[in-house]
C-alpha positions as CSV (number, residue, x, y, z in Angstrom):
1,X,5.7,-1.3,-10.7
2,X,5.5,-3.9,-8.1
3,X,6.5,-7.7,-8.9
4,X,5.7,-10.6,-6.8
5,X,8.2,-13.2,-6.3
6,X,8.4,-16.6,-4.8
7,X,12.2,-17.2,-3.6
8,X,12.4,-21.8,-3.9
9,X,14.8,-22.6,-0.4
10,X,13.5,-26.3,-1.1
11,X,12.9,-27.5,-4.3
12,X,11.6,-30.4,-2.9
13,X,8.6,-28.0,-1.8
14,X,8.6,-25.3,-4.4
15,X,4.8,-23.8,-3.0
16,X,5.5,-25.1,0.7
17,X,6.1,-22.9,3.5
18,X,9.8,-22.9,4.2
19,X,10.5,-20.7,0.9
20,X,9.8,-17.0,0.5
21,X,7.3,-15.0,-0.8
22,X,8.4,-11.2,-1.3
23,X,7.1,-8.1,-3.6
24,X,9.9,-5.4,-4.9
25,X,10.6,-3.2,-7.7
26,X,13.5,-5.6,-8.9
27,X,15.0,-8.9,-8.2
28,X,17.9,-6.9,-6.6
29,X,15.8,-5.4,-4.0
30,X,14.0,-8.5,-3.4
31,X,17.1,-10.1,-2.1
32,X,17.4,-6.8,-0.3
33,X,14.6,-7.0,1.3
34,X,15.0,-10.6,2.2
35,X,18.3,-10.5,3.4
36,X,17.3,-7.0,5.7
37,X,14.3,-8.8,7.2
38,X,16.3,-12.2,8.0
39,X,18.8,-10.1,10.0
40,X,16.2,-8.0,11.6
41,X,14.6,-11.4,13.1
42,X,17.8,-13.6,13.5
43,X,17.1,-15.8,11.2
44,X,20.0,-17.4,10.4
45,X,19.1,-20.7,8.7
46,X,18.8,-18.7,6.1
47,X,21.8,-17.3,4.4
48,X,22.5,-14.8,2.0
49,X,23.8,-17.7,0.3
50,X,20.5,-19.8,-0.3
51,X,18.8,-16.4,-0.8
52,X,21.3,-15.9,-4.0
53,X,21.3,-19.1,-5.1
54,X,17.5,-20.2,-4.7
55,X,15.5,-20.5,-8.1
56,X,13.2,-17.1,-8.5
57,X,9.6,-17.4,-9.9
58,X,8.6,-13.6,-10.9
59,X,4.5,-12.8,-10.7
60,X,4.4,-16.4,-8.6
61,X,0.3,-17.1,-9.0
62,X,-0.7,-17.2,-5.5
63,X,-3.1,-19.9,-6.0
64,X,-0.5,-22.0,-6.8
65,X,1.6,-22.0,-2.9
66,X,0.7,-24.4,0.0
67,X,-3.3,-23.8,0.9
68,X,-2.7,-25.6,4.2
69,X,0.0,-23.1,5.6
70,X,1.4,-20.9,3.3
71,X,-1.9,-19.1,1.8
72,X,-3.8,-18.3,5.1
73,X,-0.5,-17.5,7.0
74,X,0.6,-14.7,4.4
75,X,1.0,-11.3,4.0
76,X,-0.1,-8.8,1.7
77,X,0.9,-9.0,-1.5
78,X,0.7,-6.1,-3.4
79,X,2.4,-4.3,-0.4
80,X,6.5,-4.0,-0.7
81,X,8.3,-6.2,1.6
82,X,8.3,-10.3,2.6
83,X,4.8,-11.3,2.6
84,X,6.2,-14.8,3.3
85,X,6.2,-15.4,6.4
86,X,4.2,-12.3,6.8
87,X,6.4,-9.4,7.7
88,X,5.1,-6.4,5.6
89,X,3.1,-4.7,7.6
């Protein structure tokens, strides 16, 4: 079974677009999943580091993230894969 989870970067903006939404089997291959798609696109001010250490929300409630940027500008989320920023297609 698929689980949606919200990866909190910034605390400071817990539903705000600079954290990261992803949907997996297990937390572990969340971080996978993160981590493979941050080196695929360079993105590297974003460690492996904050990605282990950020605070995990499991089955986030979509509703709840940033309506201004981060619910019109994401992906698909029962699809496996980072749906924030939209990458799972």
């Amino acid at each position: 079974m698929l689980i949606r989870y919200w990866f909190v970067i910034y605390p400071e903006d817990k539903y705000g677009p600079r954290n990261i939404g992803v949907t997996a089997h297990s937390l572990k291959e969340a971080k996978f999943l993160i981590c493979d798609t941050l080196a695929r696109f360079n993105w590297s001010h974003i460690t492996e580091n904050c990605i282990a250490n950020a605070d995990v929300i499991e089955e986030i409630d979509i509703r709840l993230l940033d309506k201004g940027h981060v619910i019109p500008n994401m992906g698909i989320v029962v699809f496996k894969g980072v749906w924030f920023p939209f990458c799972n297609l």
